[in-house]
Steps between C-alpha positions, in 0.01 A plus 500: 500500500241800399164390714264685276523659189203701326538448126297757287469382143244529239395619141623206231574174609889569433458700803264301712611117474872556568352705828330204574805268489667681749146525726527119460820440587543730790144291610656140448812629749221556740515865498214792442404674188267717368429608171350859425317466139446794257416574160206348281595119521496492912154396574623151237812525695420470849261201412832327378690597778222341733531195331921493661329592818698878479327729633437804334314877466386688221589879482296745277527438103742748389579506099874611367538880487501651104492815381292366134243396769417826746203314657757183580675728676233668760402101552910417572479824738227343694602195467865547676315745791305210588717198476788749696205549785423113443823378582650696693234404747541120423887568535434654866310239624666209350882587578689326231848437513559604113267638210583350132392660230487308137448764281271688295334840609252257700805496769484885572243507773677282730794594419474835628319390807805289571677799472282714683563227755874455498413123410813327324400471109606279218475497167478218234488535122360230295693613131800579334449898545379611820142672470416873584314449815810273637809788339265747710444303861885364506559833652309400788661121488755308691533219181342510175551110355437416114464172351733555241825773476333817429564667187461860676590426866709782528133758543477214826527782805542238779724169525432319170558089454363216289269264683343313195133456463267312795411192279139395545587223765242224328711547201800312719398168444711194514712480182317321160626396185307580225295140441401598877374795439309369157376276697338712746362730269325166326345363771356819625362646222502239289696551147756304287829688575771251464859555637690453176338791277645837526289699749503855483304696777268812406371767753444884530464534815171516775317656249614371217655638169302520216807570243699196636171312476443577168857542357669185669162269473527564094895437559435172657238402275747535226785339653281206586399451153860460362654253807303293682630467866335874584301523777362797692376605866388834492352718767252751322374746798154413592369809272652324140437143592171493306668644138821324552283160559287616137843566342668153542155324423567132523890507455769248343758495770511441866335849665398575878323824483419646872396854601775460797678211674557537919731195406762737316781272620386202263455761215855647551668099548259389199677799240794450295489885353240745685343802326386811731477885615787593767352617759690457870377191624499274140893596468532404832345163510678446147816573647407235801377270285809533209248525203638646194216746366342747226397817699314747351524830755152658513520839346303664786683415805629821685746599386584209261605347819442150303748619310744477718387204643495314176880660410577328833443151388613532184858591623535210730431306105190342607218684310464708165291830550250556205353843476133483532478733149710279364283201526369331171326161452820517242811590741282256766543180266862551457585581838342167568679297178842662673419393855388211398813348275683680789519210739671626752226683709509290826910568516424866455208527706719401827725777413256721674450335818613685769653371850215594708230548253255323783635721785357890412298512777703330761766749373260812554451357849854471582555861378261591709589307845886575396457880420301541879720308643772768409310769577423400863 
């Protein structure tokens, strides 16, 4: 078993919380960890990992090299010198068995001062297409893991296998029906959900998604209107709560309206048809969870890795990928009607759960102690 790992994550949350799965696991088998934090979200970050008890540094900020932003690049330069200087010191004097890095350009810096150090290094990617940053370091790599089969694994340059996706460990709750979950949602926060209306699920994300907001809110709004078991929880990022909260006004139909919900678990058990971006983590909790879902890909990622991701779930039959340009208050309302009349969302929901949806970062762990093991 690996007795201390350095994980370097940072950047987006689809980078950061699956890096902190792992940090908590490899904690709760009574081993060390450290996390090394970059990018502009760490300072945020390291107070949540504090809260686990994980310890945890911050290297310099260092933004994402581009060519359309000349200045970006100087900062990236100075950015990587420092966090390589950084942690390659932190590396020397804290020995770790392994380095894992989770992605992004945020991983470089330590990284190379693995390298520079002949440390063991591992490599997890959160999506359906493996990023720049992780196509470049695999060189360097015993493993590179993905949470789902990569679309372009053959540009992996080191041993290449599917781990799945280190599930936010809270999320792993003791199983609920759906009146349980109501339920819970009622008493905390006090609405009229009831467990025989048709409960669809709305969110965009951390931040929110103003176009699913918008879009799907008028879509429900509608569909409420014509049938009246609709009811709706949706998560509006804590930047649109205010709007989306003037938009519904006082509504007709049963509506819990929160900027974010640490209780996911009762959101996901609650939902007969959830509506969504694809981003790593939300196709891998609906895959664990066997939620049949709307995703809308976000037409920024990198890439288009949400893409992928979204083409993922929608061959295993358990979601329908909407193009974000496609959506229309129109197109919304009869997606809705469709799923709706459907009435078979819960049986095609479970297609997508996976054997060991729970176990991604157990299974990084084991690659880990298994791949060192061999290597002895």
């Amino acid at each position: 078993m690996t007795d201390y790992i350095v994980i370097t994550c940072g950047g987006t949350g689809g980078h950061f919380y699956p890096g902190l799965s792992i940090a908590r696991t490899q904690q709760d088998r009574g081993k060390k960890v450290l996390l090394l934090l970059s990018g502009k979200n760490s300072a945020e970050q390291s107070c949540v990992a504090e809260k686990f008890n994980i310890p945890c540094l911050t290297l310099p900020h260092m933004p994402s090299p581009s060519i359309k932003h000349p200045r970006n690049c100087w900062k990236f330069l100075k950015g990587l010198l420092g966090g390589i200087k950084q942690a390659k010191a932190v590396l020397k004097a804290e020995k770790p068995t392994a380095v894992l890095g989770m992605g992004s350009f945020a991983s470089l810096p330590v990284i190379w001062a693995a390298k520079s150090l002949r440390l063991p290094i591992f490599l997890h990617d959160g999506n359906a297409r493996i990023g720049k940053a992780n196509r470049f370091l695999s060189r360097y790599a015993r493993v590179l893991a993905t949470a789902f089969p990569a679309v372009n694994f053959h540009k992996v340059r080191s041993k290449y296998v599917v781990s799945g996706m280190p599930v936010r460990p809270e999320l792993k709750q003791s199983a609920m029906s759906k009146a349980e979950a109501i339920n819970a949602l009622n008493e905390k926060f006090k609405s009229s959900l009831t467990a025989e209306n048709f409960t669809i699920l709305l969110f965009g994300g951390s931040q929110g998604a103003r176009k699913l907001n918008e879009v799907f809110g008028k879509g429900v709004k509608a569909l409420a209107k014509k049938h009246s078991h609709i009811q709706l929880i949706q998560l509006t990022g804590a930047g649109e709560f205010d709007s989306v909260v003037k938009f519904y006004g006082e509504p007709d139909f049963p509506l819990l309206l929160l900027p974010s919900l640490a209780e996911m678990h009762w959101a996901y058990n609650a939902a007969d048809l959830v509506i969504c971006r694809s981003g790593g983590s939300t196709v891998a909790e609906l895959n664990a969870f066997g939620k049949y879902a709307v995703v809308v890909p976000y037409p920024f990622a990198s890439e288009l890795h949400q893409d992928d991701n979204a083409d993922y779930l929608a061959t295993l039959g358990a979601a329908e990928k909407v193009n974000n340009a496609d959506l229309n208050e129109t197109m919304a309302l009869e997606l809705l009607e469709r799923l709706y009349a459907q009435g078979d969302l819960a049986e095609l929901g479970k297609i997508s759960i996976q054997p060991q949806a729970w176990q991604g970062a157990e299974n990084m762990l084991k690659i880990i102690d298994e791949t060192l093991e061999e290597n002895k």
